[in-house]
VEXTILUM-893942 format. One line per 10 residues: number of its first residue (from 0); for each residue z, y, x of N, C-alpha, C. Coordinates in steps of 0.1 Angstrom, whole numbers, plus 2048, in hexadecimal, padded with zeros to 3 digits. Each point is the difference from the previous one (the first is absolute). Layout:
// residues N
NUM	Z,Y,X,Z,Y,X,Z,Y,X  ...
This chain:
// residues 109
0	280,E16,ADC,80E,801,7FF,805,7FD,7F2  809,7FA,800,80A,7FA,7F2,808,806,7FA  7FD,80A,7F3,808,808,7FE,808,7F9,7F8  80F,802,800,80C,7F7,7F7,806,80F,7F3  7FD,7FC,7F5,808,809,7F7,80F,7F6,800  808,807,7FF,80B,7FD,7FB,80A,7FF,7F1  802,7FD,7FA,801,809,7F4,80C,7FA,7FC  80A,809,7FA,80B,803,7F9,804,7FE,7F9  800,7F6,7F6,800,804,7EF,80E,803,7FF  7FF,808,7F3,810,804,7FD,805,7F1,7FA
10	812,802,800,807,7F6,7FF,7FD,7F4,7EE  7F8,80E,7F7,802,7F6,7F5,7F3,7FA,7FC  7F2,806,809,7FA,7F7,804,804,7F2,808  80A,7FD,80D,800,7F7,803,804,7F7,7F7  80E,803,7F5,804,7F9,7F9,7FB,800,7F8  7F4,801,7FA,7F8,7FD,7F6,7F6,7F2,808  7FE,802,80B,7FC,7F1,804,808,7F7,807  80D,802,803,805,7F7,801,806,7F9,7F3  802,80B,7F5,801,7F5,7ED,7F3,7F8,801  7F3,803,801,7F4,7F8,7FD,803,7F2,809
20	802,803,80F,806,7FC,806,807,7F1,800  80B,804,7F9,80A,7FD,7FC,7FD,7F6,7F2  7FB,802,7F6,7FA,7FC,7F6,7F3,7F4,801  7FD,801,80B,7F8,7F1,802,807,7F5,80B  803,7F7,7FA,807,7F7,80A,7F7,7FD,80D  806,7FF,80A,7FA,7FC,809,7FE,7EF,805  7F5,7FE,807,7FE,7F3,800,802,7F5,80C  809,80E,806,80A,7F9,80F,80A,7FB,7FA  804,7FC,80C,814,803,803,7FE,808,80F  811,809,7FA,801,80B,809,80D,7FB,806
30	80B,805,80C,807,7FF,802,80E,803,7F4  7FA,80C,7FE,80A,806,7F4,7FC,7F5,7F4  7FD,7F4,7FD,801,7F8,7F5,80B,7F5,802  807,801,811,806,7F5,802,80E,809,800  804,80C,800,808,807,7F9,80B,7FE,7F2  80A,7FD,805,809,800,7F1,7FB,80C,7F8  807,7FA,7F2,7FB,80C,7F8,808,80D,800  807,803,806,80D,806,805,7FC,80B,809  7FB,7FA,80C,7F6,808,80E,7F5,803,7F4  7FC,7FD,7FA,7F0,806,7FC,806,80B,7FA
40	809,800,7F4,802,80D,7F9,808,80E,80D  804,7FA,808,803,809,80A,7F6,805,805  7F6,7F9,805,7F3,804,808,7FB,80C,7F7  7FD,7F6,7F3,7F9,809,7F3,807,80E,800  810,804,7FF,804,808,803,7FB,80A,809  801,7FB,80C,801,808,80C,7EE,806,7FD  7F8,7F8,803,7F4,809,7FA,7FA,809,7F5  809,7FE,7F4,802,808,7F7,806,811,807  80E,7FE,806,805,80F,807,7F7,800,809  7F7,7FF,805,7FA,802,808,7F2,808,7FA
50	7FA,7FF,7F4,7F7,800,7FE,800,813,7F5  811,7FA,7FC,808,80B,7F7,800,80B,809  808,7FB,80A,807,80E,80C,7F0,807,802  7F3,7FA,806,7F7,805,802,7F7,80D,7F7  806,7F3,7F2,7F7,80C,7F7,80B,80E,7FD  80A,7F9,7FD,809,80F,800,7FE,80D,80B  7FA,7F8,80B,7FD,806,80A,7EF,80A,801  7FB,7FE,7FA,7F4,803,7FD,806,809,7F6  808,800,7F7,801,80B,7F0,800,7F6,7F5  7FD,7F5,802,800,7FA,7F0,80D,800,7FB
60	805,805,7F5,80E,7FE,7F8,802,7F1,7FE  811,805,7FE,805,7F3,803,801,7FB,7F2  802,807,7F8,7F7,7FB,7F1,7F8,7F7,7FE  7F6,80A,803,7F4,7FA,801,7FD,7F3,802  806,7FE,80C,802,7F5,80B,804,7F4,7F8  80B,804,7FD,808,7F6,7F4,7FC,7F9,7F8  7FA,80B,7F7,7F9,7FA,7F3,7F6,7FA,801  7F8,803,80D,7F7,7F7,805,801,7F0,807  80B,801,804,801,7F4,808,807,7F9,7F0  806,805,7F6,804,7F9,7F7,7F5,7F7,7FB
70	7F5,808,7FC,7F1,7FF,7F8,7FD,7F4,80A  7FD,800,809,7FC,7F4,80B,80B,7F6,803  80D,802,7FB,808,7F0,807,7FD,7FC,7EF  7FF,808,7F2,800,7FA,7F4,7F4,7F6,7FD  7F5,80B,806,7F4,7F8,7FF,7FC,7EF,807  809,806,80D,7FC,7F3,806,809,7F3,7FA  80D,803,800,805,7F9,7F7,7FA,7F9,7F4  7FB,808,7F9,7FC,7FA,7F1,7F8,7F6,803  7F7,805,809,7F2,7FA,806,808,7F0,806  80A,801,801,802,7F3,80B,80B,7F8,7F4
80	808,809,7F5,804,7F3,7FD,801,804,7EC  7F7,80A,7FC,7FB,805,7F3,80D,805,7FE  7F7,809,7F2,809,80C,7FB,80D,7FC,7FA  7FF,7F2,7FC,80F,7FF,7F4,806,7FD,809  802,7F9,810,809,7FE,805,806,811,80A  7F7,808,800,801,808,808,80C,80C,7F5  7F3,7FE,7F2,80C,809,7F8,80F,7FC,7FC  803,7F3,805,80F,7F9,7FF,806,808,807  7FA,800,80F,806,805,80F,807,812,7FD  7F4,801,7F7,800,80B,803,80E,808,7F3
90	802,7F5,7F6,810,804,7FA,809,801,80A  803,7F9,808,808,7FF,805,803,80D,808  7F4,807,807,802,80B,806,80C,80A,7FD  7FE,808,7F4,80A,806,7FD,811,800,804  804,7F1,803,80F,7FF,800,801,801,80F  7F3,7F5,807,803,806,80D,7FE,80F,808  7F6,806,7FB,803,80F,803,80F,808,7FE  806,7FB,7F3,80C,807,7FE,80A,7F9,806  7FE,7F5,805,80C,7FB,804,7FC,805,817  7F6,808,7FF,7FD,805,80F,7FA,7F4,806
100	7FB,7FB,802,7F4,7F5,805,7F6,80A,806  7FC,805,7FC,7F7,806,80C,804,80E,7FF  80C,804,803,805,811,806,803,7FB,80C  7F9,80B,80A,803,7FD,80D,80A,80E,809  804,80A,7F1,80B,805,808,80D,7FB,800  809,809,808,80F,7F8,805,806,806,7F4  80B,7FA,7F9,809,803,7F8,805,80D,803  805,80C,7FD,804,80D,801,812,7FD,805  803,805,808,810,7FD,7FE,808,80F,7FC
């Protein structure tokens, strides 16, 4: 008889190999290559809350969460287009945070 383990890993295991993952190009084409770059960052999105909601779901802080996924879109970034261009990008941040670019509550009335 064929015993099957199944196994679980928690969420930041998965996303630790889907960065490695992620970090080696692949040596297909996939459907999602024939994708505007528009649908990809959506997609990209949508598996991101997906991966978020999970771990929040498990107990990981949303902190946590954050500062992690910052550490991994900076890394991969740098990795894909080096650090001077990345630390340009990254002046810029500041004005868009205060000008609400990524606040996702509703204005108070």
């Amino acid at each position: 008889m064929l015993n099957l383990i199944i196994r679980r890993d928690p969420p930041w295991i998965r996303a630790v190999s889907l960065l490695s993952f992620m970090n080696h190009p692949a040596s297909f084409t996939t459907a999602r290559d024939s994708l505007p770059d528009h649908e990809q960052k959506q997609a990209a999105l949508s598996y991101l809350s997906e991966a978020w909601a999970e771990a929040r779901h498990d107990g990981v802080d949303g902190d946590c969460l954050a500062q992690a996924s910052l550490f991994a879109a900076f890394a991969e970034l740098v990795k894909t287009y080096g650090e001077d261009a990345v630390a340009k990008f990254v002046e810029g941040l500041p004005v868009r945070v205060r000008n609400g670019e990524f606040s996702t509550a509703l204005a108070k009335q």
